[in-house]
N, C-alpha and C positions, 0 to 999 in steps of 0.2 A: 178426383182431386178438386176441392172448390179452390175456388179464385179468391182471393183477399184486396182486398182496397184499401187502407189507412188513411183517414182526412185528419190534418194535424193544423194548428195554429203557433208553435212556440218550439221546445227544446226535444220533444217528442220521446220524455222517458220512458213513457206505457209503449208509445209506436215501437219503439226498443225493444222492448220484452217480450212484444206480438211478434216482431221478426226475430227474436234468436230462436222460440218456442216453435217453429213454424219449419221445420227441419224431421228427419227421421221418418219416423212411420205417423206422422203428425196428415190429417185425412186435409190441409191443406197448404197453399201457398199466396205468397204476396205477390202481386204481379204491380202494383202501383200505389207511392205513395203523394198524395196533393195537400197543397196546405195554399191558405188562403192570402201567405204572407210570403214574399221572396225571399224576405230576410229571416226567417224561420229558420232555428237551429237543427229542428230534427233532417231538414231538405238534405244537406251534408252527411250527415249519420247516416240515412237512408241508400244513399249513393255510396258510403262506404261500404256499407252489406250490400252491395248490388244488386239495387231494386231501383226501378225505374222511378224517376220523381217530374212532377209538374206543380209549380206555382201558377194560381189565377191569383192575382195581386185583387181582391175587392171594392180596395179605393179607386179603383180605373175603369169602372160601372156605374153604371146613371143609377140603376137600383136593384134590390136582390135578385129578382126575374131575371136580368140582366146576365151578373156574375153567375148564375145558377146554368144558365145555358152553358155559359161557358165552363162550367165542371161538370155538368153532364156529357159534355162531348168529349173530356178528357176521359171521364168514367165509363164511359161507352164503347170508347177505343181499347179501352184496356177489361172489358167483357167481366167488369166481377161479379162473383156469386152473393160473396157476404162486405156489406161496408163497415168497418170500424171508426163510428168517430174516437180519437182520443188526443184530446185537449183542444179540439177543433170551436173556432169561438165564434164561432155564426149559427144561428137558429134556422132551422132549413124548414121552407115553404111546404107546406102542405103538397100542392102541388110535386117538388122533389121528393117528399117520403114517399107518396104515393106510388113514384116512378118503383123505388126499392121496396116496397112494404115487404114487413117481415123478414127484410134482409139487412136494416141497417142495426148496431151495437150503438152504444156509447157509455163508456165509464161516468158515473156521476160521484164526488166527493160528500157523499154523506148517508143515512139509510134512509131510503126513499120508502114510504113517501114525505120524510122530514123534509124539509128543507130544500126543494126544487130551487132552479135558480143558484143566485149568486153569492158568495161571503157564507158559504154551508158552515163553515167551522166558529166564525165568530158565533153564529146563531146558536148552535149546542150547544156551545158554552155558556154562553148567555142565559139560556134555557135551563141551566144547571143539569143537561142530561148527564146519566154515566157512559154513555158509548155514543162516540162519532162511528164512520168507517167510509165506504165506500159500495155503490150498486151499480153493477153491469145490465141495464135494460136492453130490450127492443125497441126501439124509436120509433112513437107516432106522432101523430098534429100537436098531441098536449104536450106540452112542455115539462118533459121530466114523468111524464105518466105512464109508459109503457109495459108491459108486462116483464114481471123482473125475473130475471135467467140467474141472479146469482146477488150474493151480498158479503162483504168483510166488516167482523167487529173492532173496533180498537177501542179500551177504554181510554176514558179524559181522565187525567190525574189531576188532583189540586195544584195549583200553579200553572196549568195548560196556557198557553194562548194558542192564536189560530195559526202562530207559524210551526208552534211544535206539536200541533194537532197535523197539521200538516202534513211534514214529515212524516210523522207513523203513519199516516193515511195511505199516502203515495207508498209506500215500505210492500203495504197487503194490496194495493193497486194492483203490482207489479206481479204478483203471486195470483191474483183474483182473473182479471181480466184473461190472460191467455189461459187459465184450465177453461175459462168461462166458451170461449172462444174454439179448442178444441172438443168441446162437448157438443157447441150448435154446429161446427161443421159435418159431425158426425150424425146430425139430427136430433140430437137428445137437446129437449128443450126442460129437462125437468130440473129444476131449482138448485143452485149450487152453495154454500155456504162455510164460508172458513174463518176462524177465529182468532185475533191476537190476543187472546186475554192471557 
């Protein structure tokens, strides 16, 4: 049974849907979820599924190296196998990937390799693409570069903006990220791909 980690920053919808899916004959479990905000909505949620939570506040660190020790020693104690970022808003040091390599996840809001980084949704738009969606990678140094485990399409309709691209986004997140999830605990790293159209 692998060990799960969830690193969250905000209301921890995706963290949600990695802990209901994480159940039955599912090859793993949560043992800890951290977020880098006290006031973090998912911190609560998590605690009501009862799953162990720790906040490292970030602001209360001279600098990343800093804060980072201080969630490695959280992550440490709690022994995981695979880390999930999701919605987690800190860019993690080379140095910490390296600790997890090819164990960290993180949902990205767009199809990678479009649009790494920030404001994914305005930019498709903008771009006049016909499909936003959503890419579950493997986290390395590069930013948003990792080898991708999985993708969701959602077309842009005329009229879209970025909060109702949004929306749909998060919809197939939700659906994308834990099969994405139950697949690399199992080993299987081969490409996963589901469709809103």
């Amino acid at each position: 049974m692998k060990r799960v980690a969830i690193l969250i920053s905000g209301g921890g919808s995706n963290m949600v849907r990695l802990l209901e899916s994480m159940t039955g004959d599912h090859p793993a479990r949560p043992v800890l979820v951290a977020s880098n905000d006290p006031t973090a909505g998912g911190l609560a949620k998590a605690t009501s599924m009862g799953v162990e939570t720790v906040a490292i506040d970030h602001r209360a660190h001279r600098d990343r190296e800093s804060f980072e020790r201080a969630l490695l020693k959280a992550l440490d104690a709690a022994q995981p196998d695979i880390i999930c970022l999701a919605g987690f808003m800190r860019i993690l040091t080379p140095d910490f990937i390296d600790r997890y390599a090819g164990r960290i996840l993180n949902i990205h809001p767009s199809l990678l390799p479009l649009y790494p980084g920030l404001n994914t949704h305005a930019r498709a738009i903008a771009a006049g693409d016909g499909f936003g969606g959503a890419t579950v990678h493997l986290v390395t140094p590069e930013l948003d570069a990792g080898p991708i485990l999985g993708q969701a399409r959602v077309p842009i309709h005329p009229g879209d903006d970025p909060e109702t691209l949004a929306k749909r986004v998060l919809a197939v997140e939700h659906r994308l990220y834990p099969a994405v999830l139950r697949r690399f605990a199992q080993g299987d790293l081969a490409r996963q791909d589901l469709s809103d159209a």
